[in-house]
N, C-alpha and C positions, 0 to 999 in steps of 0.2 A: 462785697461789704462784709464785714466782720459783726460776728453774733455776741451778746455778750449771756454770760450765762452765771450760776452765782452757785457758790456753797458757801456753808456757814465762816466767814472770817475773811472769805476770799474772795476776788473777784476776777473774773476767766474772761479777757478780753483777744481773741486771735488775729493773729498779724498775717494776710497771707502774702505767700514767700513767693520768690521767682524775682527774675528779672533784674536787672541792672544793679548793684547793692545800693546806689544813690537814691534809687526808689524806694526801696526798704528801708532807707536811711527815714525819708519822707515821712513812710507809713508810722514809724516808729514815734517822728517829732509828735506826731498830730494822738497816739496815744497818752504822751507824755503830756500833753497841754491839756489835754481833758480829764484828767486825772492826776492827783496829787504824787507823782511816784520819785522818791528820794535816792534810787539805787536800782540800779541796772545790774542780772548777772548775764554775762555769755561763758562760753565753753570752748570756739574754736577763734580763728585769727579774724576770720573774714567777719564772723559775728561780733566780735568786736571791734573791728572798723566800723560796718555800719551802725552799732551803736554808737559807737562814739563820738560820727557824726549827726545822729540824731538828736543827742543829747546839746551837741553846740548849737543848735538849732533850734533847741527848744527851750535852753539858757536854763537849765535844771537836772539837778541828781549828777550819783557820782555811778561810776562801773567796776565793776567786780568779774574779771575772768575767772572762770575754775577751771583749776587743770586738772584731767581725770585718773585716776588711780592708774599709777604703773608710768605714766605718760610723765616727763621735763617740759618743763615753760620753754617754750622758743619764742622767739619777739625778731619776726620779717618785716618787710616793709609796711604790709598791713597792720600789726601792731604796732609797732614805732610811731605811724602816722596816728592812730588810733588815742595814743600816749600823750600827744600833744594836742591831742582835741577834747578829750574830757580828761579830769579826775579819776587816776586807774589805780585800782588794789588787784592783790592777784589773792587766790583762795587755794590752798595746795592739799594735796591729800594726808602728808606727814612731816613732821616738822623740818627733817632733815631734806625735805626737798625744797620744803619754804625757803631754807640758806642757802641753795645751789648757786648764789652768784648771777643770776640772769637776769632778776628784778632790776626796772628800771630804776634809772638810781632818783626819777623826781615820783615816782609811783609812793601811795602810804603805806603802809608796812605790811607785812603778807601775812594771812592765819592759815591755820591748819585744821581739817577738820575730816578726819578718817571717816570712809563708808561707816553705816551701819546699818543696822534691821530691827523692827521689833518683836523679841522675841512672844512676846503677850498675842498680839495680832495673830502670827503663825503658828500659835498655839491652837488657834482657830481653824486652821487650814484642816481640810479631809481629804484623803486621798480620792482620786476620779478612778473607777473602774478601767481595766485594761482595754475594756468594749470601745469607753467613750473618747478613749484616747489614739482609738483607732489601730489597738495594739490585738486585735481580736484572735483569740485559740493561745495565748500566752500564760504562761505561770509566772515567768520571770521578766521584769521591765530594767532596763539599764535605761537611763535618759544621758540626752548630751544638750548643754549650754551653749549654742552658737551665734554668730555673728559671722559675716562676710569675712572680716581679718582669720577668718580660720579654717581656710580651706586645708593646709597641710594638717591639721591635728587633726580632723576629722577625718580626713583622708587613713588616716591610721586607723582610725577606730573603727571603720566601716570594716574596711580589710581583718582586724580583731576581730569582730562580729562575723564575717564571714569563716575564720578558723576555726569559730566556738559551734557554729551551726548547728555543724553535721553532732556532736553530742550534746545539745541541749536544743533541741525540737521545741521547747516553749520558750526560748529565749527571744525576746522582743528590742526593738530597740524604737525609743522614739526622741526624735530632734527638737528643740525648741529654741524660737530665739529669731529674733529678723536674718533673712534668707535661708530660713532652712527649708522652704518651699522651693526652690529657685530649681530649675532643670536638670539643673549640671550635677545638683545633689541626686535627681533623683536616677539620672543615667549611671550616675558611679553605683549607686545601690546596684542595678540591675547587670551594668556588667559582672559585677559578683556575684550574682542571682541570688540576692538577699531582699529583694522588691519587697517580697511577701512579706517580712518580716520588720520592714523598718515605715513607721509612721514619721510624715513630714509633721509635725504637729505647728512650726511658723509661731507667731505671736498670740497670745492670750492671755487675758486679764487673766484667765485661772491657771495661770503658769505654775502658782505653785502648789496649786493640788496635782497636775501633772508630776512634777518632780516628786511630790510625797507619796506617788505611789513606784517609785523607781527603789532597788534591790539597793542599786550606787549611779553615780552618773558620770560622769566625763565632762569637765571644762574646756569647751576647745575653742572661749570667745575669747576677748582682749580688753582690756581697758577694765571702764565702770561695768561695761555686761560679766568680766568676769568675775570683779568682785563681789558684785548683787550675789554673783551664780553661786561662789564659793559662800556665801555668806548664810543666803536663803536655805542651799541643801544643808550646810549643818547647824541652822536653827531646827529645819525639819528630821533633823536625825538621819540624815543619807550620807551615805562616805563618799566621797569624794575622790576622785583623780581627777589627773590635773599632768600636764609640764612641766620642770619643777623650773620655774623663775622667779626670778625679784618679785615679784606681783603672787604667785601662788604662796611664794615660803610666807610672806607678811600674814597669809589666812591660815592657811592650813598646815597645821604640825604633823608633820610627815610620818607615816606609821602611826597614829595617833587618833585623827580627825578623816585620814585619809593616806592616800598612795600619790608619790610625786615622783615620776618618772624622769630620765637625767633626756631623755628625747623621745618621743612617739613611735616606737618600731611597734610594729604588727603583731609578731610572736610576741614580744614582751607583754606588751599588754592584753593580751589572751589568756598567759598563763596568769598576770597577775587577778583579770576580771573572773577565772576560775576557778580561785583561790576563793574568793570574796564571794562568789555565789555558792560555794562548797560548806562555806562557814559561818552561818546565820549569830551565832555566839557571837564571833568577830565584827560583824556589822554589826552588831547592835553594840559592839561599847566601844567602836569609833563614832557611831552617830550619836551615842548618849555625850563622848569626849567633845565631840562638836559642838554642840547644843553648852553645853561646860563654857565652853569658850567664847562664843557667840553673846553669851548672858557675863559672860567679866570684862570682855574686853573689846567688843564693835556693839555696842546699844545707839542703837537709832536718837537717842537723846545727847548720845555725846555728839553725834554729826549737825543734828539741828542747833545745840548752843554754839559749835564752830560758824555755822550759817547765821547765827543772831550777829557774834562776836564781830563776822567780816561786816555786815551791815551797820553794827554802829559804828565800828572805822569808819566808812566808806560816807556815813549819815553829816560825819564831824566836819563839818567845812576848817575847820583850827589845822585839820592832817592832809590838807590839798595842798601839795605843792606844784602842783600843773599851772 
């Protein structure tokens, strides 16, 4: 049975998940009927099928995919099917991917509406002690952004961390980000006999006092994880590295805001992370350049008027060509 639960403006109704998408399709009509809702958003294929037939079913609201930063619209059978059972917008991260051509052609017109953060709120953040963050007898914290799509850049980093060791005794490392608890992380630590020094830290609300107490951090997720990841550190004034791809160059200005590496080798990014822990000057006016940039040009206020904008599209029954 589903709890409802309430904050100011909002109302928090959970759908639980599993089982046959038909089911979930189900689950979905019967929220839709009890509740006035004009607009549906999902994010992957499948989640949009069974929205889509939830919404035929419930004979209301239109649907809003959002494709995630870094990621192109693909439209499988599950969308296609999906496409002809409700009213579809698609919501993109930047304009020139909105025209990539893959939009269905009876879908209403696509927006755009790039991450962002707000800078105000994180102004707020304090950094967590090294103790609490399970970084204990350290001077120096490097954090890394991960997610599961990041086994090979992490894989690098660890191996980094393991060259930097043996000269910097208080060098800490701690992981943040769904799976970075996961085993396999913690056996690579240990075959490097870096155990000691690398905290699993995994998901937390307080993720970014975690990160604001990090030297620099290392991006080694994908998608929306990494652009929160590159977004959040340099609101918090952290430098950044990173891989350098389509998705990193969009955030961060290379030598600037941070270090964008042309591929993950091990030495490389050793010497460059002790460079950066050499040079407190230099980290402080990439993290101030980030912070610069974060406040001109990703404000958490431009991404929620793209979120209003797709919504009244989506609200307009005049732009349904379904």
């Amino acid at each position: 049975m589903s709890t409802t639960d309430r904050l100011p403006g909002v109302e928090l109704a959970p759908i639980p998940l599993g089982g046959p998408w038909m089911n979930e399709s189900l689950r979905l009509r019967q929220v839709l009927l009890e509740h006035y809702v004009e607009v549906v958003f999902v994010h992957t294929e499948r989640e949009q099928l069974v929205a889509s037939l939830g919404i035929r079913l419930a004979e209301r609201a239109a649907l809003v995919r959002r494709i995630p930063a870094g990621a192109t619209l693909t439209r499988g059978p599950e969308a296609r099917l999906g496409e002809r059972l409700a009213a579809t917008g698609y919501l993109f991260t930047t304009e020139a991917s909105s025209s990539n051509g893959a939009t269905a052609r009876g879908a209403f017109e696509p927006v755009a509406a790039d991450v962002g953060v707000s800078v105000e709120s994180i102004e707020q953040v304090r950094p967590l002690s090294l103790g609490a963050i399970g970084a204990n007898g350290g001077d120096q914290l490097i954090a890394c952004v991960y997610d599961p799509t990041a086994r090979r850049r992490i894989a690098a980093l660890l191996r980094a961390v393991a060259l930097l060791a043996p000269r910097h005794p208080g060098l800490r490392l701690a992981i943040v980000g769904p799976g970075a608890e996961d085993d396999d992380l913690r056996m690579h630590a240990a075959a490097l006999g870096i155990t000691e020094i690398v905290a699993h830290v995994g998901q937390r609300l307080d993720q970014q006092a975690v990160l604001s107490a990090a030297e620099l951090a290392w991006v080694a997720a994908g998608g929306d994880n990494a652009a929160f990841g590159y977004l959040d550190l340099m609101a918090l004034r952290v430098p950044v590295l990173a891989e350098r791809d389509a998705l990193s160059q969009r955030y961060v200005a290379d030598g600037i805001c941070g270090v964008l590496l042309a591929q993950p080798d091990p030495g490389t990014m050793a010497a460059r992370i002790a460079v950066l822990l050499a040079h407190k000057e230099r980290r402080s006016a990439m993290g101030n350049a980030g912070r610069a940039r974060v406040s001109r040009d990703f404000a958490e206020q431009d991404m929620v008027d793209g979120f209003e904008r797709a919504t009244e599209i989506a609200r307009d029954r005049k732009r349904w060509r379904t």
